[in-house]
C-alpha positions in Angstrom: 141.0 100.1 -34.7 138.6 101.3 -32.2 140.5 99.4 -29.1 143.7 101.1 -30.8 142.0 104.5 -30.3 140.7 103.5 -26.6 143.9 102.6 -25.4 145.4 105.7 -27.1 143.1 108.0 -25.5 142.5 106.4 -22.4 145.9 105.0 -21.1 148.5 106.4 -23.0 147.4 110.0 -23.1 146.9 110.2 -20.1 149.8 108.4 -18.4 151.7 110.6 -20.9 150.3 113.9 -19.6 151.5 113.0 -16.0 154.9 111.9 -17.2 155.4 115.3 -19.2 154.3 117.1 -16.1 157.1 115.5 -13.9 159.7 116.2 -16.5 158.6 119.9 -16.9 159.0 120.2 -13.1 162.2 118.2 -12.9 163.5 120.9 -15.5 162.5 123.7 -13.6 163.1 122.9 -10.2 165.7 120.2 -9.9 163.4 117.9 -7.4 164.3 115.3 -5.0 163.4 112.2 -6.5 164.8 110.2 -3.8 162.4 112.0 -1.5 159.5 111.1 -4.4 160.4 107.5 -4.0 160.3 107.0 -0.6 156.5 108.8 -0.6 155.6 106.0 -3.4 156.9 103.0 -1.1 155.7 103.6 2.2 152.4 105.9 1.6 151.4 105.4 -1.3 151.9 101.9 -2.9 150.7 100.1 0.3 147.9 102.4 0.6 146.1 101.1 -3.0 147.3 98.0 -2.4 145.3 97.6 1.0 142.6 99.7 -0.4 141.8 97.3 -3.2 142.1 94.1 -1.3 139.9 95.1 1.8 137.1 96.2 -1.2 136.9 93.9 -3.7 135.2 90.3 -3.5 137.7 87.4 -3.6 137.0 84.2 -3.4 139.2 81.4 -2.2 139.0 79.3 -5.7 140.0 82.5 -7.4 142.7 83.3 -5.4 144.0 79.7 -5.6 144.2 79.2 -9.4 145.4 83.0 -10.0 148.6 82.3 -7.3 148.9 79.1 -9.0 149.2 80.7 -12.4 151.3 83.4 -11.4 154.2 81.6 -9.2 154.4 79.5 -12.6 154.3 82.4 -14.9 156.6 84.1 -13.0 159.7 81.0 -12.7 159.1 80.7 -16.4 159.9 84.3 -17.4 163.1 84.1 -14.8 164.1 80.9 -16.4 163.8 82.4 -20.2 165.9 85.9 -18.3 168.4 83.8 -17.1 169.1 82.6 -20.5 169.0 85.9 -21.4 171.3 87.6 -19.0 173.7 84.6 -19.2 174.1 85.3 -23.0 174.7 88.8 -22.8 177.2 88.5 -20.2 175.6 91.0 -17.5 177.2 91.4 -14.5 176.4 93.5 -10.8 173.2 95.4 -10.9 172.6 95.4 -14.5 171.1 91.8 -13.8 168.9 92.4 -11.8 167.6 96.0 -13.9 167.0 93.7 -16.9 165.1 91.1 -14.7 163.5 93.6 -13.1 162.5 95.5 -16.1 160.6 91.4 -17.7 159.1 90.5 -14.4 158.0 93.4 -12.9 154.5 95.1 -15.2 152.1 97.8 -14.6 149.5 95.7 -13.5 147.8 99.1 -11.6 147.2 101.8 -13.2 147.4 100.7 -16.7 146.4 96.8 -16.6 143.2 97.6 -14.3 142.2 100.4 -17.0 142.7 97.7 -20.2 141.3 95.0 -18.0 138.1 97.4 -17.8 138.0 98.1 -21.0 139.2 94.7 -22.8 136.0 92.6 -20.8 133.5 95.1 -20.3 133.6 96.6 -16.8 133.1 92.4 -15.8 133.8 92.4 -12.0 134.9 88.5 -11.9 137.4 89.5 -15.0 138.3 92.6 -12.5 138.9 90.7 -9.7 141.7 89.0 -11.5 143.5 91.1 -12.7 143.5 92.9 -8.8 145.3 89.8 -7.2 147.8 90.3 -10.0 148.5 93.7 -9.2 148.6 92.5 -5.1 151.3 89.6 -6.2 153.0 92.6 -8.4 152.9 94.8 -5.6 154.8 91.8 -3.2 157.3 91.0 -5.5 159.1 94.2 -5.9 159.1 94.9 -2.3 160.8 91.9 -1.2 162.4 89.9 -4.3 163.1 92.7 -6.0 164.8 95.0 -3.1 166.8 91.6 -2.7 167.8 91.8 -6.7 169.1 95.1 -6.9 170.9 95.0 -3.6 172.4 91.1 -3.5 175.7 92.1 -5.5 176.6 95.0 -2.8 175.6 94.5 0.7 174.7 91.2 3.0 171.8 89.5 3.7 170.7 90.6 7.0 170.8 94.0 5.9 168.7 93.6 3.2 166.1 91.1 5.2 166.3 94.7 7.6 165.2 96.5 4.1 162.7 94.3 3.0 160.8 94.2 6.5 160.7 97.8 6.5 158.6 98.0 3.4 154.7 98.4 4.5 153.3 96.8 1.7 154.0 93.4 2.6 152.2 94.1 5.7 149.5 95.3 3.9 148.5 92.4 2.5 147.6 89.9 5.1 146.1 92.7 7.0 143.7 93.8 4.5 142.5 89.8 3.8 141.8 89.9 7.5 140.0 92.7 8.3 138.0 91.7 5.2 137.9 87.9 6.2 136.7 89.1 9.6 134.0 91.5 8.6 136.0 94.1 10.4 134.6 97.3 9.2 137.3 100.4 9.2 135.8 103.8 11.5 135.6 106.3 8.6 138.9 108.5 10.3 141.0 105.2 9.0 139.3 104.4 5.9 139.2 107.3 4.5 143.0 108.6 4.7 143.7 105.6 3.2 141.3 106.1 0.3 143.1 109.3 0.1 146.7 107.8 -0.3 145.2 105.5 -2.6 144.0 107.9 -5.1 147.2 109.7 -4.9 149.5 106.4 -5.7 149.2 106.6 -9.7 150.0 110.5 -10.5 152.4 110.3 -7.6 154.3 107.4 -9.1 153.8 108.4 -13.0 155.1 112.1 -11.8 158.3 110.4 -10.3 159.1 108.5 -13.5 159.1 112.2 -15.4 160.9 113.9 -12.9 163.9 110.8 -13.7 163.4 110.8 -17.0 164.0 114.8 -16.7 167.5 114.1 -15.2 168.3 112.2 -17.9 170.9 113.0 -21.0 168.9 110.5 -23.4 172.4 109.2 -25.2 171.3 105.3 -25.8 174.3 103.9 -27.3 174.6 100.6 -29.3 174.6 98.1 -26.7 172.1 100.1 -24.3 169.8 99.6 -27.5 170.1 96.3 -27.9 169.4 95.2 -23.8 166.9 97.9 -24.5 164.8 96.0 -27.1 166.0 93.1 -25.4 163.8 93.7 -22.3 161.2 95.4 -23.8 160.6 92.4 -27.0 160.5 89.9 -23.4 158.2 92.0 -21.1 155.2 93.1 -24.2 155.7 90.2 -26.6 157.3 87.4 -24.4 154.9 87.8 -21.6 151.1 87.2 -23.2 153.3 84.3 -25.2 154.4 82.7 -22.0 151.4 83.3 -19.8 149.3 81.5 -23.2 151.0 78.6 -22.3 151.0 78.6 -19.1 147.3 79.3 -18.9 147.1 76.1 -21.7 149.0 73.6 -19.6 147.1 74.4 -16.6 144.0 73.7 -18.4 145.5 70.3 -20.1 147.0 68.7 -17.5 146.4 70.9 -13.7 142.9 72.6 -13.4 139.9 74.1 -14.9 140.7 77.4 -16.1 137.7 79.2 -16.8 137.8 81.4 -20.2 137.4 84.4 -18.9 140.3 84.3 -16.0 142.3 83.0 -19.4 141.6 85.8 -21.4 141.9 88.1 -18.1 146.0 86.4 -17.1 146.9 86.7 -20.8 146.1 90.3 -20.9 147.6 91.2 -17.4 150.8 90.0 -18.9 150.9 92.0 -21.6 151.3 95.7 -20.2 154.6 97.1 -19.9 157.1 97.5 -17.2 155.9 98.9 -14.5 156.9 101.7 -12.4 158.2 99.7 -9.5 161.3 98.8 -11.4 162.1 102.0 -11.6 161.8 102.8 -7.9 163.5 100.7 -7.4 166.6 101.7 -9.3 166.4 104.9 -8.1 165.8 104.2 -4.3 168.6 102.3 -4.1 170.2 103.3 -7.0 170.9 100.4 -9.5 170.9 101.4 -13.4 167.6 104.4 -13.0 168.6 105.4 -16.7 167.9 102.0 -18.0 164.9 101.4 -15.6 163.4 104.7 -16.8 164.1 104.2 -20.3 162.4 100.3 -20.4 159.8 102.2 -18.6 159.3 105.1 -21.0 159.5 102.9 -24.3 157.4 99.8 -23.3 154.6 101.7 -22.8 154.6 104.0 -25.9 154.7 100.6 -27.7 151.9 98.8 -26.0 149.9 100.8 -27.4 150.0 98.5 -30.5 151.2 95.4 -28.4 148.5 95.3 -26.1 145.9 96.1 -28.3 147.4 93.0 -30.7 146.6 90.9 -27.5 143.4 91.9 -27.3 142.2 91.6 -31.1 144.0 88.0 -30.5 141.9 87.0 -27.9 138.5 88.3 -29.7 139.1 87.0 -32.9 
């Protein structure tokens, strides 16, 4: 009961707070969220990104055994969507919303806040769950551009997209320069910090100010592709990243208990916000987006805190 509280007070409330706000000011003053969007992809998003990686201690095993889970983790959920998707018949860009809404989680700024509070603060247990927010952070920007654009426009153009988006520049950049020793002059490092802190109330404001635009009329089958998603992405995912993490360990590579009990839990957060960027930067299903969004994390609250209790017990 006491994690239920924690994650009540501490993630949910808050995130909730932020969301409200964008939906109060969406109401009041009709903003651009397209304009919103593109702050969150090429300010803000790359700018925690690169922040985390160039500050955080990483070491080559770590980053070898957490890729190595997470490309596995990943084909498995996208084999068990495709099942999924194939059975319910989707077609166009409602695909690649319901993918979007399994394989893409908020492994920022709700994973790194239960990953704190679900190990204690342990750095190593940390570290973890940080190159699963950089790989979730990758994803979206270059499969997942691809997804909700691959039905309506041609390759090259959205190879043009995709190398547009900062973030996947981030990345290699920010291993360097921390590889290297390189140390930042404090006129660079500290705008970034700057971006950085702004990322999470920047993109929790954008997901109130869609949900504010919305009219909130789920019909039948939107409820059913509704709990569809959401029963995959907060009870599917710590299911299939269990196994995952238990073959690895049979049959692969030592998997120490603590990066275990650190993957399981990553995978158990909702959707994350990128899906919904997505949708409404390039305009593929936003309603459905916002609502997987919206009602996957009101219901972690018991989901994620089930994982945990799991894990302790």
């Amino acid at each position: 009961m006491d994690i239920f509280w924690h994650v009540l007070m501490n993630n949910l409330l808050p995130l909730s707070v932020m969301i409200a706000l964008g939906v109060v000011l969406q109401r009041a003053f009709s903003l651009d969220i397209k304009t919103l969007s593109k702050l969150n992809f090429y300010l803000f998003s790359p700018s925690i990104i690169f922040n985390l990686l160039y500050t955080t201690d990483l070491s080559v095993a770590m980053v070898g055994q957490v890729l190595v889970f997470f490309v596995l983790f990943m084909l498995l959920q996208y084999g068990v969507l495709e099942i999924l998707v194939r059975a319910r018949g989707y077609r166009g860009g409602m695909r690649a919303a319901v993918r979007n809404s399994v394989l893409f989680y908020n492994s920022g700024n709700y994973a790194i806040p239960l990953n704190q509070l679900a190990f204690g603060g342990n750095p190593y247990a940390l570290s973890v769950q940080v190159l699963i927010m950089m790989m979730q952070s990758l994803i979206p920007n270059t499969y997942g551009i691809y997804a909700v654009n691959a039905h309506r426009s041609d390759l090259q153009r959205i190879m043009r997209t995709i190398l547009s988006m900062p973030v996947i520049y981030a990345i290699p950049l920010a291993f360097g320069l921390r590889g290297l020793g390189v140390e930042l002059p404090v006129f660079i490092h500290a705008p970034i910090g700057y971006l950085a802190d702004a990322f999470i109330g920047t993109a929790l404001v954008t997901l109130g100010v869609q949900l504010g635009s919305m009219k909130w009329q789920i019909k039948g089958p939107m409820m059913t592709d509704l709990g569809l998603a959401i029963a995959l992405r907060l009870l599917g995912g710590p299911l299939l990243a269990w196994l995952v993490v238990m073959a690895l360990d049979a049959w692969v590579m030592d998997v120490p208990a603590l990066m275990a009990a650190a993957l399981i839990v990553s995978s158990s957060v909702p959707t994350s916000l990128s899906s919904v960027l997505l949708a409404v930067e390039f305009d593929n299903e936003p309603e459905f987006a916002s609502q997987v969004v919206f009602l996957s994390t009101m219901l972690s609250i018991v989901t994620a805190t089930g994982v945990i209790y799991l894990l302790q017990a």
